[in-house]
N, C-alpha and C positions, 0 to 999 in steps of 0.2 A: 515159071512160077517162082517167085523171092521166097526163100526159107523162112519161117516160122522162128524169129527170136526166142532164144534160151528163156524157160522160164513164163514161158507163154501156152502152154498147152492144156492148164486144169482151164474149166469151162469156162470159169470168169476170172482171164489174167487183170483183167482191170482194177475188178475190186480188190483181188492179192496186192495188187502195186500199190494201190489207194492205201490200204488196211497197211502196209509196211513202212508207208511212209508216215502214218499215223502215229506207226509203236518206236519205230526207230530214230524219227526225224527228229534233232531238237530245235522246236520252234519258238515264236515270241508270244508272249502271253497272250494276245488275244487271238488267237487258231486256235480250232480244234484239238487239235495234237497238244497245246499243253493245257487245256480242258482236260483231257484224258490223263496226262500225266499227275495234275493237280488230284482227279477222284483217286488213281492208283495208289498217292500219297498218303491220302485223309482213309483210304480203306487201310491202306497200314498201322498208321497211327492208332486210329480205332482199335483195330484187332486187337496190338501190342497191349493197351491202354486195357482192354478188356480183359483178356489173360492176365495179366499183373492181378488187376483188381478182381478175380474170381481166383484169386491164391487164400481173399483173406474170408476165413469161414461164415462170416457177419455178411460179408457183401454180397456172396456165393449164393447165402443162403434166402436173401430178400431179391435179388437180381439177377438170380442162376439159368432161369431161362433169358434175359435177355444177353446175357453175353453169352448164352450157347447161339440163341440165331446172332449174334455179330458173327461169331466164328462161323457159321456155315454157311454165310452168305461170302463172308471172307475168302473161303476156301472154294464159293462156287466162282468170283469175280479171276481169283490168282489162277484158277483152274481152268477159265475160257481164257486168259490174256496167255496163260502158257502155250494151249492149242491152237491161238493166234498168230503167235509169235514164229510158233511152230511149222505150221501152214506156210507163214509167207516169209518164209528165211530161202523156201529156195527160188534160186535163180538171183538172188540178190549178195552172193558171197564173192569176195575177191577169187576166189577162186573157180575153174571153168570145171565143174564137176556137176554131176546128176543132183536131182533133188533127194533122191535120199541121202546120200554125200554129206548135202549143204543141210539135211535135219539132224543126222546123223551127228555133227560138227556142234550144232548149236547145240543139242542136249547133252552133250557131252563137253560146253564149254561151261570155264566157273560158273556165269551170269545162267548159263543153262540149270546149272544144277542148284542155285540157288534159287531160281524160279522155281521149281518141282519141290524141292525141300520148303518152299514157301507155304506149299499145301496139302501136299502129300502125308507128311507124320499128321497131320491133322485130321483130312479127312480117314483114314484108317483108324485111329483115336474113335470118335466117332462113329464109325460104323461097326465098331467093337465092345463102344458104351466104358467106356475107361475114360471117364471128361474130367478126372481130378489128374493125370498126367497132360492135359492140355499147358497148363500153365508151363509146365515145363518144357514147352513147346516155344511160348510167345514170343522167344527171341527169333525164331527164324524167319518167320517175316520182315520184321527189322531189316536182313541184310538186302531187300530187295531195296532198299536208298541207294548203294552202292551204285545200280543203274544209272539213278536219278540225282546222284552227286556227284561233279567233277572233281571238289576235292577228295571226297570218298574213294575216286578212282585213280587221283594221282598218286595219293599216298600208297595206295597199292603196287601200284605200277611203280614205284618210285621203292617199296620195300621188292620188290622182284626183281626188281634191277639190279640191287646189293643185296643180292639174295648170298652171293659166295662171301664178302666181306661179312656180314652178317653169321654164317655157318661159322666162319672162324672168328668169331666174338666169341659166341657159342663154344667151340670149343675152346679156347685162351678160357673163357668163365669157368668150366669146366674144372681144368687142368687147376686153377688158382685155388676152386673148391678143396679138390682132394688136396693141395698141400697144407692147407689152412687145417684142413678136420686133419689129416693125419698128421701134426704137428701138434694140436692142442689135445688128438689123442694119446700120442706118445707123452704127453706132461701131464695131462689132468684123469686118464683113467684110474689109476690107486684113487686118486682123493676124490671124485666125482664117477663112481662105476655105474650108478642108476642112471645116470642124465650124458656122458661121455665115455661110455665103458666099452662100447664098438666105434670104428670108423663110419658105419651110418648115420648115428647118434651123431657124430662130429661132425658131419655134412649139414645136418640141418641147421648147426649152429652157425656152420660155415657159411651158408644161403642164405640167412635171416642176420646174418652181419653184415656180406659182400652187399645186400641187397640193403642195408643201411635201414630195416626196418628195428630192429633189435626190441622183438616182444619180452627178454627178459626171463624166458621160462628156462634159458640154460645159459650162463654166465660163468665163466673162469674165477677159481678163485683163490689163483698159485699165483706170485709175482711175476714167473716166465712166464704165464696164459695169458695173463693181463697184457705183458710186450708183446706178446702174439698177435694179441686181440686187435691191439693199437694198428698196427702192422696190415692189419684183414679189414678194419675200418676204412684206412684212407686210399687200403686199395680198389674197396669196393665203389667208392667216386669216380674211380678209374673208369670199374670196368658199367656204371651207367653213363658215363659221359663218352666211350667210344663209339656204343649203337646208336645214342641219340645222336648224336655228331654226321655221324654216317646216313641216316634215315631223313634227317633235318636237311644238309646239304644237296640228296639224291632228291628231297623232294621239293626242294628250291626249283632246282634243272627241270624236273620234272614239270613243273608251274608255267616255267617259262619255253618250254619245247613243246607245251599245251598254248600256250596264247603265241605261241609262233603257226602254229596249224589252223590255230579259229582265224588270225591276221590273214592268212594266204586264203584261207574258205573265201573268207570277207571278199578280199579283192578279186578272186576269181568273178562274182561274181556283177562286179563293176565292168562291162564292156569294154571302158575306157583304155584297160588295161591286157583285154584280151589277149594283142598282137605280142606282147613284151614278153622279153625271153626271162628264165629263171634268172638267170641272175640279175639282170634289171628290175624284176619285182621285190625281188628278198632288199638289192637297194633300196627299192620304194619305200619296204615295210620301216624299214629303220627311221623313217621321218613321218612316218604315219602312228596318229592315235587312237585307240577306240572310243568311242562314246556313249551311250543310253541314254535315250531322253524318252520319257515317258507320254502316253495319250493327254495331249493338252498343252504340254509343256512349252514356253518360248523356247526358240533356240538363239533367236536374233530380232533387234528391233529395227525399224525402219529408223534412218538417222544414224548405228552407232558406226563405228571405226572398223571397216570391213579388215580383221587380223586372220581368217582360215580361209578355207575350201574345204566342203564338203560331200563326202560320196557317203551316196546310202548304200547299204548293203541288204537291208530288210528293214521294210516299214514303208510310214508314207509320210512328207511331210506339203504342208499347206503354205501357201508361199504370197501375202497380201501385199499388191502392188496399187500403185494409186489407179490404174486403168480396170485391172484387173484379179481373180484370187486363180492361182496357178498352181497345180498337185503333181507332185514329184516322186517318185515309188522305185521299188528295188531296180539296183544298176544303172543309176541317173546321177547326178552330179551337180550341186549348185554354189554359189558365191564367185564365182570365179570370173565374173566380168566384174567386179568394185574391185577385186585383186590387182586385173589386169588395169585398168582406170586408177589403181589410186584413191577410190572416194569411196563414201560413206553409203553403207546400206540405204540400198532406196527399196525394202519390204519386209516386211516381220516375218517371220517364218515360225508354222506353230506345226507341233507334231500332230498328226492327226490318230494317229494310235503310236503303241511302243514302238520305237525306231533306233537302228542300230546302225550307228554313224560310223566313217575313216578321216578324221580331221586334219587337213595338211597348212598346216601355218604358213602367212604370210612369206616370210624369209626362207623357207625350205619350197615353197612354191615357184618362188623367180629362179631359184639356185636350179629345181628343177626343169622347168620348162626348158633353160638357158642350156641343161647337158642335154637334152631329149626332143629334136626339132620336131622329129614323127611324133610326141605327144603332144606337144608347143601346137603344130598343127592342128590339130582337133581340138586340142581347149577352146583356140582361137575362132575358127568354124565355128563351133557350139557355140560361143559366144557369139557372135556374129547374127550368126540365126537368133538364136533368145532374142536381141537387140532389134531386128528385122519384125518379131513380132512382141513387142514390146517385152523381153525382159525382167530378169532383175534387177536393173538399173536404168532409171527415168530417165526421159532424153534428156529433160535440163540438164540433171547431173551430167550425164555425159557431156551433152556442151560445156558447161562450164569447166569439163575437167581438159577438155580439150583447149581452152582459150586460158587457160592456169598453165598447159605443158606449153602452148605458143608465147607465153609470155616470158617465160623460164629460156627458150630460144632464142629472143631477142635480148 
């Protein structure tokens, strides 16, 4: 008897596996999966939007029950997507551990506890009858975009990363505070003792300087404070221009070490590319583009200047040939006999829903086939075959492109 896969033993692994690739998966807008992602969104929005406006006593007081049921439908949606989430985390973690392990992990991870704190102050709010601290709630829902934002989560990832360069900003700001306040304390306490008469007093002056807001409520008003002041001004440019610097550049990296991971998804899952070892495909990637074309959209007309190659990675597209109309869908590959011919699109090619392209241009195409014979081979095959049953490129054109290279020969 074959073992029972990790992760398979609640009654219905099936609907677990389903249900997880629903919450986890990122897919293209028309699935399910970012149906569900889209209401997850619009029930945030709602909620935040609700709480805000149940702060102001006017709105409260004419619309008080409908933004109580927004909130508590809010707090029952975040509440079954937590238990969901919950439910089919295990058996699906990098890690080879038990399922309480792998819940254990998730409720305990950021994105864990921000789910929980999405609903949780809420509903206890509510079951305690205290709805005028709700609003001071509204923001935590908010952080569940984070999920749902890549930028959201590079920036993050990106401030974690220079978490230690960051700590020592922090303290350098620090250190620059106390000498500024204990400098303008030792000059300005006699003549200013209400407003600079402690070193704490002096700090706030020193923070509402460095920090180049300068509300005015405490000012120097000795000639040496004043040089002080100067001094604490244009240091405080210093010290916002070294975190932003640091945060701005790690989230650069960050952006691009994110669209190095979606480029490799992509290609994985192109067949064509299966057999290639690491480091032939990270080459690959360097000459490859992404693209999004949307439900409907041309990608190509029949007649123009065949300049790419394209592999779909997810989607489907529609492919009109003068014989024929021919549908091309995830880990398939087309353009690449007008490439290899030299001629001109012989069929328009329309997305049939959202499609997410790898475009390999012209001149990076021959450059490639020409280092990679084992790929050279199966373009040519596929081609071949296409050709065999008519293709994306019309026989004429083929003839003609063939009696254009015999003419070029003689």
């Amino acid at each position: 008897m074959s073992p029972v896969p990790r992760g398979r033993g609640l009654r219905d692994p099936d609907l677990r596996d389903r249900l997880f690739e629903l919450l986890e998966h990122d897919p293209l807008a028309y699935s399910v999966g970012s149906r569900f992602i889209q209401v997850i969104i619009g029930v945030i929005v709602i909620n935040v939007a609700a709480m805000i406006l149940a702060s102001v006593p006017e709105l409260d007081a004419q619309f008080g029950t409908l933004f109580a049921g927004i909130t508590i439908l809010s707090v029952i949606v975040f509440a079954l997507e937590y238990a969901a989430r919950l439910w089919t985390v295990a058996g699906h973690t990098q890690r080879k551990a038990s399922a309480l392990s792998d819940r254990l992990g998730y409720a305990f991870s950021a994105l864990g506890i921000i789910d929980l704190m999405a609903f949780l102050p809420a509903a206890i709010v509510l079951a305690t009858g205290r709805h005028a601290t709700l609003a001071a709630l509204g923001v935590l829902p908010f952080f569940k975009l984070i999920r749902y934002s890549p930028a959201m989560r590079s920036l993050l990832a990106a401030v974690h990363a220079e978490r230690r360069a960051l700590i020592g900003c922090i303290v350098i700001l620090v250190g620059v505070v106390l000498t500024f306040a204990s400098l303008l304390y030792a000059i300005e306490r006699d003549v200013q003792p209400d407003k600079l008469g402690t070193i704490p007093q002096a700090m706030w002056w020193a923070i509402v300087t460095l920090g180049t807001v300068g509300y005015g409520d405490v000012v120097p008003v000795t000639p040496l404070g004043k040089f002080v002041s100067t001094f604490a001004i244009v240091s405080g440019f210093a010290m916002i221009a070294l975190p932003v610097a640091i945060i701005s550049t790690a989230f650069a990296e960050e952006v691009k070490r994110r669209d190095f991971v979606v480029t490799w998804g992509m290609l994985a899952r192109v067949p064509l590319f299966s057999h290639l070892s690491a480091a032939e495909i990270a080459d690959i990637m360097r000459l490859l583009r992404a693209r999004t074309i949307e439900q409907g959209e041309i990608l190509v007309r029949r007649g123009d200047v065949a300049s790419s190659m394209y592999f779909i990675t997810a989607g489907e597209v529609e492919i009109a040939l003068p014989s024929q109309q021919v549908r091309l869908a995830d880990g398939t590959f087309f353009g690449e006999i007008a490439l290899l011919h030299k001629t001109k699109r012989s069929g328009t090619v329309t997305a049939t829903r959202k499609t997410r392209l790898l475009v390999l241009d012209a001149q990076d195409f021959h450059a490639l086939i020409a280092r990679m014979p084992t790929l050279a081979a199966h373009v040519h095959n596929t081609a071949k075959a296409r050709l065999a049953d008519t293709g994306d490129l019309a026989a004429a054109e083929l003839a003609q492109a063939e009696k254009e290279d015999g003419g070029k020969a003689r």
